[in-house]
DRENSETOR-336292 format. One line per field, with one value per atom (N, C-alpha, C): residue in one letter; x, z, y; atom name. Coordinates in nm, 3 decimals. Layout:
# residues N
rest	c(a / ...)
c1	c(X / ...)
c3	c(Z / ...)
c2	c(Y / ...)
atom	c(CA / ...)
END
This chain:
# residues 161
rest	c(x / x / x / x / x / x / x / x / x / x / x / x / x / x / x / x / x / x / x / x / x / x / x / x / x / x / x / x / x / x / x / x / x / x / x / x / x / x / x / x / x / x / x / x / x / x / x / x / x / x / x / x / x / x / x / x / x / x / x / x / x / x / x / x / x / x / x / x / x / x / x / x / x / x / x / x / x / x / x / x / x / x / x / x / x / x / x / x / x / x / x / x / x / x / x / x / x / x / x / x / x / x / x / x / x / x / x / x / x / x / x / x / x / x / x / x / x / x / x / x / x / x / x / x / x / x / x / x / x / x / x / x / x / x / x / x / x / x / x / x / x / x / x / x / x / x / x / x / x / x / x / x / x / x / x / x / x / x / x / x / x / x / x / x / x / x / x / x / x / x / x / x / x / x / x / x / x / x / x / x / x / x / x / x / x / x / x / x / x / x / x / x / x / x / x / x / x / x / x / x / x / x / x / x / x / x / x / x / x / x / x / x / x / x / x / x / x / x / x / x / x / x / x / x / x / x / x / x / x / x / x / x / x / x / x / x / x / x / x / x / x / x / x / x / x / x / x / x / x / x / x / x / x / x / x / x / x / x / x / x / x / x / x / x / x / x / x / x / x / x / x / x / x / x / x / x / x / x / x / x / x / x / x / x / x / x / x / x / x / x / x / x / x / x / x / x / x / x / x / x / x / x / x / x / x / x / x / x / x / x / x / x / x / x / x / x / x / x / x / x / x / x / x / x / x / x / x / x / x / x / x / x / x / x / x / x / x / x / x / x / x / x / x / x / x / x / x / x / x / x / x / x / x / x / x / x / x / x / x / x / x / x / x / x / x / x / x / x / x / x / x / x / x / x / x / x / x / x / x / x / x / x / x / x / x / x / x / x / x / x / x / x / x / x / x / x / x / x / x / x / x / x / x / x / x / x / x / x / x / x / x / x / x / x / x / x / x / x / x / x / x / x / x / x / x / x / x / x / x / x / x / x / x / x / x / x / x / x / x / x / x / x / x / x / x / x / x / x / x / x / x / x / x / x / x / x / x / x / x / x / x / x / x / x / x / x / x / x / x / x / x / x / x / x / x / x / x / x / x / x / x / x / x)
c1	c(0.008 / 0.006 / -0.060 / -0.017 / -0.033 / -0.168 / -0.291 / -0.370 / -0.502 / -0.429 / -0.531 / -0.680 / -0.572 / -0.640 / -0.710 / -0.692 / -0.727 / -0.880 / -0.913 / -1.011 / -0.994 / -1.020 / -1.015 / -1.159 / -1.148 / -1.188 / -1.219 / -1.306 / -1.336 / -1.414 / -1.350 / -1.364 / -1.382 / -1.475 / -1.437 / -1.411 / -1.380 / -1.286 / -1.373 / -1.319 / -1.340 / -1.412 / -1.402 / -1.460 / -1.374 / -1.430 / -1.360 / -1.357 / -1.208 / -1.200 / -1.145 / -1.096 / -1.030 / -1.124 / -1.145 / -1.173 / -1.060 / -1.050 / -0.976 / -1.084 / -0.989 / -1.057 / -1.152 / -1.209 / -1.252 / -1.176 / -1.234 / -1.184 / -1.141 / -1.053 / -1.032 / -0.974 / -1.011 / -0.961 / -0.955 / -0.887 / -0.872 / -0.755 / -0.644 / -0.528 / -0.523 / -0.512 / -0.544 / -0.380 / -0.390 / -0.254 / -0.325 / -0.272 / -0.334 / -0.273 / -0.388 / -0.349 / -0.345 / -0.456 / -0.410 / -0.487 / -0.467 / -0.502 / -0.434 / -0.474 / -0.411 / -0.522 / -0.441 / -0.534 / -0.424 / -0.525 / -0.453 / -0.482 / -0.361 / -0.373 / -0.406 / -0.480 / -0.555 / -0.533 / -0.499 / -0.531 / -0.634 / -0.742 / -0.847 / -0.888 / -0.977 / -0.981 / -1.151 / -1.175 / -1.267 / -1.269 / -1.170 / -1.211 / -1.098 / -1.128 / -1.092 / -0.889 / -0.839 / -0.703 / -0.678 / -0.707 / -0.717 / -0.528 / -0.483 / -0.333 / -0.319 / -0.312 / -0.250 / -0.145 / -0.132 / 0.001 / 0.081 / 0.005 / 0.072 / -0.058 / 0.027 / -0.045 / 0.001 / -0.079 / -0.028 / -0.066 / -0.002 / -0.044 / 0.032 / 0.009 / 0.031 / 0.134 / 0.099 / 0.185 / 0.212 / 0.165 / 0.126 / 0.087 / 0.081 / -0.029 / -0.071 / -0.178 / -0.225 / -0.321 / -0.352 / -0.443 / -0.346 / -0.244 / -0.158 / -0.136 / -0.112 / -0.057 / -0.187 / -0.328 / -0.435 / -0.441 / -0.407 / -0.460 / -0.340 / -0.179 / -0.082 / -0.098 / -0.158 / -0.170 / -0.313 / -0.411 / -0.525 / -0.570 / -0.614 / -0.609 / -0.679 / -0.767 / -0.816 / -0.743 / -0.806 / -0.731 / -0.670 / -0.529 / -0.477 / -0.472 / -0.555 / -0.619 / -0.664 / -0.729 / -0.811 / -0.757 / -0.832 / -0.792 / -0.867 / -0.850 / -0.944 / -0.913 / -1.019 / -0.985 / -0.947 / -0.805 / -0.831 / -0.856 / -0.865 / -0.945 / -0.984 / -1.084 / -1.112 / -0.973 / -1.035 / -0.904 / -0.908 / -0.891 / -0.907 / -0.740 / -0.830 / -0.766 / -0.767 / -0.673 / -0.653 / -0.682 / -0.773 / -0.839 / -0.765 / -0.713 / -0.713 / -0.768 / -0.840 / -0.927 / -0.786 / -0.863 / -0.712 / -0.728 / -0.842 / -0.795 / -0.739 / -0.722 / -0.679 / -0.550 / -0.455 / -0.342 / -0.219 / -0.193 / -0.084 / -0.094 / -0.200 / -0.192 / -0.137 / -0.187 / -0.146 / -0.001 / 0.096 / 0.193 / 0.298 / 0.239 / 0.290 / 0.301 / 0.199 / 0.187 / 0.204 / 0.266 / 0.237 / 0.428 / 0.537 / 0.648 / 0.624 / 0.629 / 0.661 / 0.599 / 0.472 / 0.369 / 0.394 / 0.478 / 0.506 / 0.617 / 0.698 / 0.816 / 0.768 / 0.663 / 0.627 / 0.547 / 0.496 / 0.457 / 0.511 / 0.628 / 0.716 / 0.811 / 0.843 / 0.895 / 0.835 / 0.675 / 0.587 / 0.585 / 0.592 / 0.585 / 0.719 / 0.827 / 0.931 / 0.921 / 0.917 / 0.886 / 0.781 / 0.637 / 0.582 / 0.668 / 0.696 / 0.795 / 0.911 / 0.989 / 1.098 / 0.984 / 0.909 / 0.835 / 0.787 / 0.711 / 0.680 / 0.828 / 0.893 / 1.010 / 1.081 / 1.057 / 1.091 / 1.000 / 0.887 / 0.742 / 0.747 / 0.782 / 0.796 / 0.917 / 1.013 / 1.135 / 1.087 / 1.032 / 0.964 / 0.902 / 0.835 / 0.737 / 0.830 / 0.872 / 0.954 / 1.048 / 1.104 / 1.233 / 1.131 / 0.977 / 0.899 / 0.867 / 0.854 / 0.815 / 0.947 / 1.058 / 1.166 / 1.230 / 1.203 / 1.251 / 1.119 / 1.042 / 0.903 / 0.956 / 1.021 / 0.995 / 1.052 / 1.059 / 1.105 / 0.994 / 0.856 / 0.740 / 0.704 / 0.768 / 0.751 / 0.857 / 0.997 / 1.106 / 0.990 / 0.970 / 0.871 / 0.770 / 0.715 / 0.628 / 0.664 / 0.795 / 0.893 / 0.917 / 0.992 / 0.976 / 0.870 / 0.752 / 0.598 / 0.569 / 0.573 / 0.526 / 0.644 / 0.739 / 0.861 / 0.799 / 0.808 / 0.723 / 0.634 / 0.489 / 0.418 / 0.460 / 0.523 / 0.527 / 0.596 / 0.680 / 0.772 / 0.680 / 0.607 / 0.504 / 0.342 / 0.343 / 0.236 / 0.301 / 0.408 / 0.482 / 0.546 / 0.591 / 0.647 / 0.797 / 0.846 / 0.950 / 1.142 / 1.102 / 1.228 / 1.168 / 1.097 / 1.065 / 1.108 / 1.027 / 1.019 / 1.124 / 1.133 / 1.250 / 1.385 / 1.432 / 1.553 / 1.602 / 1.515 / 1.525 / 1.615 / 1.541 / 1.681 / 1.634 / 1.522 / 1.498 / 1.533 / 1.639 / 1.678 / 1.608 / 1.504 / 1.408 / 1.482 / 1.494 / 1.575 / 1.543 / 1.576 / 1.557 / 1.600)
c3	c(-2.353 / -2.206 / -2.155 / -2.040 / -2.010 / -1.904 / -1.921 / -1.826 / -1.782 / -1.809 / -1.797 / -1.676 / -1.574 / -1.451 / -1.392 / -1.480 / -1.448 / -1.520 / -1.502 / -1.553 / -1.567 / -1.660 / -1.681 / -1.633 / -1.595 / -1.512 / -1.526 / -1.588 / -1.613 / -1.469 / -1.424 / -1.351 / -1.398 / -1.393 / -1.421 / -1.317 / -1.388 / -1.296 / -1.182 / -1.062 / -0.950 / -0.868 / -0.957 / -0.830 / -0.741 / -0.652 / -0.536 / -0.585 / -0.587 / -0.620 / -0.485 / -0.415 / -0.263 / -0.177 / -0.056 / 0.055 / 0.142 / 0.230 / 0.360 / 0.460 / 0.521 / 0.665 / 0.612 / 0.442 / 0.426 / 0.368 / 0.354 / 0.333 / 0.154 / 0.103 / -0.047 / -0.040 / -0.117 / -0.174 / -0.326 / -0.362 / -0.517 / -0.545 / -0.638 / -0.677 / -0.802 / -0.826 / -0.941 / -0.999 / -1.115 / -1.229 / -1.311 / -1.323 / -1.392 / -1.522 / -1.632 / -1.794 / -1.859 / -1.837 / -1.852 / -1.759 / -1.765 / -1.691 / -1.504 / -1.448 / -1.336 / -1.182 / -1.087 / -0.975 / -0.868 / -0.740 / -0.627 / -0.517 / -0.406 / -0.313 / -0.203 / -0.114 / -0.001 / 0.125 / 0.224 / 0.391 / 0.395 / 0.489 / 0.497 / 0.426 / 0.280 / 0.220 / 0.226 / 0.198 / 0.203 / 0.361 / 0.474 / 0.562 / 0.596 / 0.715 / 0.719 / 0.781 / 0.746 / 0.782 / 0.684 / 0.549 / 0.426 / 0.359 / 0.324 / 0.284 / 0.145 / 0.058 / -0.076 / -0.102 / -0.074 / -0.055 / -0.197 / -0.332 / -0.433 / -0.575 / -0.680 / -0.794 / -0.851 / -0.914 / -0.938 / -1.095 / -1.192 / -1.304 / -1.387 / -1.521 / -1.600 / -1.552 / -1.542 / -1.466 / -1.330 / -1.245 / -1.138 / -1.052 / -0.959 / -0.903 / -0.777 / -0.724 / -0.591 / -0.526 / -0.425 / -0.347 / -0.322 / -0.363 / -0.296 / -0.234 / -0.131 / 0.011 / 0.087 / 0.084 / 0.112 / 0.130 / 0.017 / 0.007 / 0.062 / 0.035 / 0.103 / 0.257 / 0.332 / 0.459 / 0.544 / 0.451 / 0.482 / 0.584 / 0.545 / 0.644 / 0.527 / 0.653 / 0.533 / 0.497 / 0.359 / 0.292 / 0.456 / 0.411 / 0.460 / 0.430 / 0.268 / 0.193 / 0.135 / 0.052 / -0.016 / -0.154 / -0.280 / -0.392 / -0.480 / -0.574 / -0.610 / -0.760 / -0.873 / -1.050 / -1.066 / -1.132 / -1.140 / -1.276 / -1.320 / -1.507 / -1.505 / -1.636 / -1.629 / -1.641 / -1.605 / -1.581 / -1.616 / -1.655 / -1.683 / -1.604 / -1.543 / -1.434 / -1.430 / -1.444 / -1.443 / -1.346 / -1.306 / -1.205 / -1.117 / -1.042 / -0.964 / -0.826 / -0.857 / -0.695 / -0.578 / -0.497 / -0.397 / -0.445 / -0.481 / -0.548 / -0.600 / -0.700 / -0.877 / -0.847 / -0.734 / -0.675 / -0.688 / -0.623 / -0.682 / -0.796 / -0.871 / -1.007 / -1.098 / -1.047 / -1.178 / -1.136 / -1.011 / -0.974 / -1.033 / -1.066 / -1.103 / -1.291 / -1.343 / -1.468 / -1.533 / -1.452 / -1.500 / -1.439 / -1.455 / -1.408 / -1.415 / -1.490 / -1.495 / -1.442 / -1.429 / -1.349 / -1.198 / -1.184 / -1.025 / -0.984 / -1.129 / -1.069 / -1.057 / -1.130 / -1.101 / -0.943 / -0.916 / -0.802 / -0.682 / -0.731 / -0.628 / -0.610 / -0.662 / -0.713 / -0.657 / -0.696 / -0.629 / -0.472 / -0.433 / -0.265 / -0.166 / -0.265 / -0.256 / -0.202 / -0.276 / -0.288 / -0.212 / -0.223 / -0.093 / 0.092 / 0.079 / 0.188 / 0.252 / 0.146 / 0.190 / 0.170 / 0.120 / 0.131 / 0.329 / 0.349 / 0.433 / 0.531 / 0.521 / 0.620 / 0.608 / 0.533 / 0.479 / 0.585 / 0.530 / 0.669 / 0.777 / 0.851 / 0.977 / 1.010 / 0.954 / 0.979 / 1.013 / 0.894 / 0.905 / 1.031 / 1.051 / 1.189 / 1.356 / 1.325 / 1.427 / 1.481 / 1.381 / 1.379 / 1.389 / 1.389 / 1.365 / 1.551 / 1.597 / 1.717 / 1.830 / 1.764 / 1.822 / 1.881 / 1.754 / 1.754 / 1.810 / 1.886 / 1.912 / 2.055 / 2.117 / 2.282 / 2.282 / 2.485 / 2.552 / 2.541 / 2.554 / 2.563 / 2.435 / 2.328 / 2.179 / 2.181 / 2.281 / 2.298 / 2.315 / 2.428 / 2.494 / 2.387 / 2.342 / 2.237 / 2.119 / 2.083 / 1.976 / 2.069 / 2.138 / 2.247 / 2.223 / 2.292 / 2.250 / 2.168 / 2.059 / 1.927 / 1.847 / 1.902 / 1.841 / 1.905 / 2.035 / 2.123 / 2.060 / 2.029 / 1.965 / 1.814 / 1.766 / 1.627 / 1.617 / 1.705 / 1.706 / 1.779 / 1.852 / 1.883 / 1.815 / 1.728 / 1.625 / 1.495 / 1.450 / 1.325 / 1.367 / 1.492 / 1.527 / 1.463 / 1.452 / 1.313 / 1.408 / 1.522 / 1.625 / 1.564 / 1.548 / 1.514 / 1.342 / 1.298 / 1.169 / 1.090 / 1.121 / 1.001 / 1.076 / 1.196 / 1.232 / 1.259 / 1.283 / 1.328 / 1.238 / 1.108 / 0.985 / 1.022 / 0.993 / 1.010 / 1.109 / 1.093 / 1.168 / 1.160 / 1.317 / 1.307 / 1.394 / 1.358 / 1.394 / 1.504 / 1.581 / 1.723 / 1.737)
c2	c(-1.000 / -0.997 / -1.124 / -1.159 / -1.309 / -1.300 / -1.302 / -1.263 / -1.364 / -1.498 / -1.604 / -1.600 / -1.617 / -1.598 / -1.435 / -1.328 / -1.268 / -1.140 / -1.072 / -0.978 / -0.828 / -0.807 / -0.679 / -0.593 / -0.461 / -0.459 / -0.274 / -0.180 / -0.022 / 0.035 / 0.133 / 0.221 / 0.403 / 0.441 / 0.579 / 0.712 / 0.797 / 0.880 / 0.943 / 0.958 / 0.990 / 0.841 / 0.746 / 0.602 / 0.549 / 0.531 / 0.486 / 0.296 / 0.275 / 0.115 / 0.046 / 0.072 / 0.031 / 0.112 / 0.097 / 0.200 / 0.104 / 0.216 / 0.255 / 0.181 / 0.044 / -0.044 / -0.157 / -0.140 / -0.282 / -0.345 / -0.512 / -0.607 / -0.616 / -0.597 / -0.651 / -0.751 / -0.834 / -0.970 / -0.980 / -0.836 / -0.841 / -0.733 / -0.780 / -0.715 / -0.621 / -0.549 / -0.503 / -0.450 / -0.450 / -0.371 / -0.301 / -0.174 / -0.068 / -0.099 / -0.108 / -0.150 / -0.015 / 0.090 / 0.251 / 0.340 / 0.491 / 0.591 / 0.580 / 0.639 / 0.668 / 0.670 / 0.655 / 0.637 / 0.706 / 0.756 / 0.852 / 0.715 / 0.737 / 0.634 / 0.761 / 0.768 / 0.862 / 0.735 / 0.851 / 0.797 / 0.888 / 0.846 / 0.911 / 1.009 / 0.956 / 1.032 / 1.059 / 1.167 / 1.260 / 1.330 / 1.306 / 1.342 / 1.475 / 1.551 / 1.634 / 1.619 / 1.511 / 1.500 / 1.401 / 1.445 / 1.316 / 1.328 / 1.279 / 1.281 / 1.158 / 1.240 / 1.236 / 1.113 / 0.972 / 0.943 / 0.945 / 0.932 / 0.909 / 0.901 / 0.910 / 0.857 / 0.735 / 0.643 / 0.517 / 0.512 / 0.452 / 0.490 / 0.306 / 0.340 / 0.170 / 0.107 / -0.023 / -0.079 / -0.124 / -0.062 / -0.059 / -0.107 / -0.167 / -0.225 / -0.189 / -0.238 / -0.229 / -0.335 / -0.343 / -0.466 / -0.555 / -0.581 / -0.693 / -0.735 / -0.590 / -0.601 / -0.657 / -0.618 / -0.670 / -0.829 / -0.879 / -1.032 / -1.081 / -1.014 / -1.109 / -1.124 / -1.008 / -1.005 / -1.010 / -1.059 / -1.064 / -1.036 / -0.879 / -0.779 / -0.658 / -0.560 / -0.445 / -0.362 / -0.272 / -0.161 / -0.120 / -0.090 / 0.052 / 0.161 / 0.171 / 0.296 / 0.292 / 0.443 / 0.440 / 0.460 / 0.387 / 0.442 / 0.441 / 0.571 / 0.647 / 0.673 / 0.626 / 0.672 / 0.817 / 0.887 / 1.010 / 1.021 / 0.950 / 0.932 / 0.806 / 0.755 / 0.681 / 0.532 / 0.461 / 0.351 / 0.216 / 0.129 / -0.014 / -0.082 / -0.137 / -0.222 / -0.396 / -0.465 / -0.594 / -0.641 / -0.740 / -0.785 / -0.903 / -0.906 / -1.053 / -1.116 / -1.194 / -1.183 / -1.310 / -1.326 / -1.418 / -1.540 / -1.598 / -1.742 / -1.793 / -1.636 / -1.692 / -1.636 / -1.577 / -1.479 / -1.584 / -1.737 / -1.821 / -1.856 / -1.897 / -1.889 / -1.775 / -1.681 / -1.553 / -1.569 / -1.518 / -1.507 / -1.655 / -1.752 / -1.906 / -1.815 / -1.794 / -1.795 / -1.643 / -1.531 / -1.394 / -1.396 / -1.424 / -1.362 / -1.225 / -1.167 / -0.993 / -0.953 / -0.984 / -0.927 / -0.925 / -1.052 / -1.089 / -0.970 / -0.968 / -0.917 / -0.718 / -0.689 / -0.563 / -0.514 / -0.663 / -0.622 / -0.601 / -0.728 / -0.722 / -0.564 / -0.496 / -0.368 / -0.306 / -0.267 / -0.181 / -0.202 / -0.307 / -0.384 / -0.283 / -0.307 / -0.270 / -0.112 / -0.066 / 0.102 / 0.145 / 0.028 / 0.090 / 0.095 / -0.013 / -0.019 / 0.102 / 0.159 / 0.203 / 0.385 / 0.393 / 0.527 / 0.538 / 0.445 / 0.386 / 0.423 / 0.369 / 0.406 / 0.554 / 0.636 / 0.735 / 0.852 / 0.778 / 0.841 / 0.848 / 0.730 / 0.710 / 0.787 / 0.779 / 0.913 / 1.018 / 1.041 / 1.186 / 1.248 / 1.169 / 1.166 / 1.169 / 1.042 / 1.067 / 1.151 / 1.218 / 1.324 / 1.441 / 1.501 / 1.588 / 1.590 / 1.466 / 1.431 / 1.488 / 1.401 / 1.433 / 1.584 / 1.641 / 1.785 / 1.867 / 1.849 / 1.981 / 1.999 / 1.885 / 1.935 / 1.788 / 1.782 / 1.690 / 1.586 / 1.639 / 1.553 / 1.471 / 1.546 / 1.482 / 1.338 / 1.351 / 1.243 / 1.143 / 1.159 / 1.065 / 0.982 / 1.077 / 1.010 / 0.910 / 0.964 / 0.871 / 0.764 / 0.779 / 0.612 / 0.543 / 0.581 / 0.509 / 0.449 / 0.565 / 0.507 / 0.375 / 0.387 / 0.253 / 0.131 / 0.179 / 0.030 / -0.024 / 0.072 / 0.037 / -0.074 / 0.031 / -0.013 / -0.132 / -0.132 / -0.322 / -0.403 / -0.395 / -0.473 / -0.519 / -0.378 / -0.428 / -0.505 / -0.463 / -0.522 / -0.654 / -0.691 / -0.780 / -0.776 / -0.601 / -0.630 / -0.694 / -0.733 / -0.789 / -0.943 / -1.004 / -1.151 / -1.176 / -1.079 / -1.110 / -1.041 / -0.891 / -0.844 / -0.869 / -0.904 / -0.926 / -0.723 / -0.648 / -0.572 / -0.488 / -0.465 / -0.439 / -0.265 / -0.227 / -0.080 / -0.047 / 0.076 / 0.193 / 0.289 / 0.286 / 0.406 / 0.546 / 0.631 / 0.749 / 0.764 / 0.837 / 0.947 / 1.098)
atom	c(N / CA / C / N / CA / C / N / CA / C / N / CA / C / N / CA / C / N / CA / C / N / CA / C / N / CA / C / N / CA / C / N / CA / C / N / CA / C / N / CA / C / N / CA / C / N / CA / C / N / CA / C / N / CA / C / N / CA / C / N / CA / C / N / CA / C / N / CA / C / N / CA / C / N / CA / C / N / CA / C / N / CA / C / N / CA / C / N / CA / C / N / CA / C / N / CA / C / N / CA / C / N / CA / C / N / CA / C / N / CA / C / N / CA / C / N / CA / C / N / CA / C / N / CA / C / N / CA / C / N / CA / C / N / CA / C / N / CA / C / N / CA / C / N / CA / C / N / CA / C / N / CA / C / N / CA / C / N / CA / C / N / CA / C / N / CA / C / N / CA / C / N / CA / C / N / CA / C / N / CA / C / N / CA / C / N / CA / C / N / CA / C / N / CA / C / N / CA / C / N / CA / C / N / CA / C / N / CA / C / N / CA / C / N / CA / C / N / CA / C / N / CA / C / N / CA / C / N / CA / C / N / CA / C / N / CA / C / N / CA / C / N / CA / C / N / CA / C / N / CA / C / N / CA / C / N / CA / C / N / CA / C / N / CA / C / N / CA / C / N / CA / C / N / CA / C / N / CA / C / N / CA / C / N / CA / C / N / CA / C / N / CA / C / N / CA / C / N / CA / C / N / CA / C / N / CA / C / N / CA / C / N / CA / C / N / CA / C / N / CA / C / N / CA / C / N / CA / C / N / CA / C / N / CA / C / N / CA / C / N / CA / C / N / CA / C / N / CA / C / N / CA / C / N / CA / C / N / CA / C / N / CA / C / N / CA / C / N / CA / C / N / CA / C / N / CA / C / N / CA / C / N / CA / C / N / CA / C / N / CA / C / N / CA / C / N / CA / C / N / CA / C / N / CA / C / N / CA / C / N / CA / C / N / CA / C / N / CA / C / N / CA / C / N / CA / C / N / CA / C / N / CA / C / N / CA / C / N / CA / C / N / CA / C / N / CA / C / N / CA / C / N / CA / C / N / CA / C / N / CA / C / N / CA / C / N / CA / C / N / CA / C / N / CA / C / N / CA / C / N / CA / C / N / CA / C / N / CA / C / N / CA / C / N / CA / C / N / CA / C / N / CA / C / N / CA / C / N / CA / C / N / CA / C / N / CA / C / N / CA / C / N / CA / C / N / CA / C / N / CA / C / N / CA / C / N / CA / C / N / CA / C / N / CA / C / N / CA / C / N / CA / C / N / CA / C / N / CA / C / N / CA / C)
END
């Protein structure tokens, strides 16, 4: 495994390695055991989004958009995790192909889950009442104005109604 630029990195089970709203500036690939991705986790509207297990990765999205966790993630056994902090992030990606190309995959999949969600929601909104219409309106406004996704994605997502 090609891991010049990077560190390995033991966590044991139940540690919190990401939180939810701070700053990471470190990528990690899971080398073994498994980890849970949480929206607000420990709190009383906490949501499960997934398990992430070898291979894997996470923090990416962090350092590509330098910007905080959008979640939390959490050892559900103990775990050894491949380290990459943002410095060493064009290097590994220059000198790790597979690695690039797994992340890129994972990026992938977070994405279209992600749009899968927002369906969800919206069509949940849609269908309660007239006042829920309303709210799906809102929340699109919102969301093309926080994503900027009319500038940047060329407006590829079809968000339902």
């Amino acid at each position: 495994m090609e891991v010049d630029s990077a560190r390995m990195q033991e966590f044991k089970e139940n540690s919190v390695i990401i939180r939810e709203g701070e700053i990471n500036n470190e990528m990690y690939k899971i080398i073994s055991g498994k980890v849970a991705v949480y929206l607000n986790y420990r709190q009383k509207n906490e949501y499960l989004l997934g398990i992430l297990s070898e291979q894997q990765c996470f923090g990416e999205l962090e350092i590509l958009c330098k910007k905080p966790s959008i979640y939390t993630i959490v050892a559900v056994y103990d775990v050894l995790l491949m380290r990459v902090a943002e410095d060493e992030f064009d290097d590994f990606i220059k000198n790790n192909s597979k690695n690039a190309s797994d992340m890129i995959r994972n990026l992938a999949h977070e994405v279209m889950n992600l749009k899968l969600n927002m369906d969800m929601v919206m069509d949940e909104f849609s269908n309660s009442s007239e006042n829920g219409k309303c709210k799906v309106q809102e929340l699109r406004r919102r969301i093309y104005q926080n994503t900027k996704f009319g500038e940047n994605w060329g407006m590829q997502f079809d968000m339902k109604v």
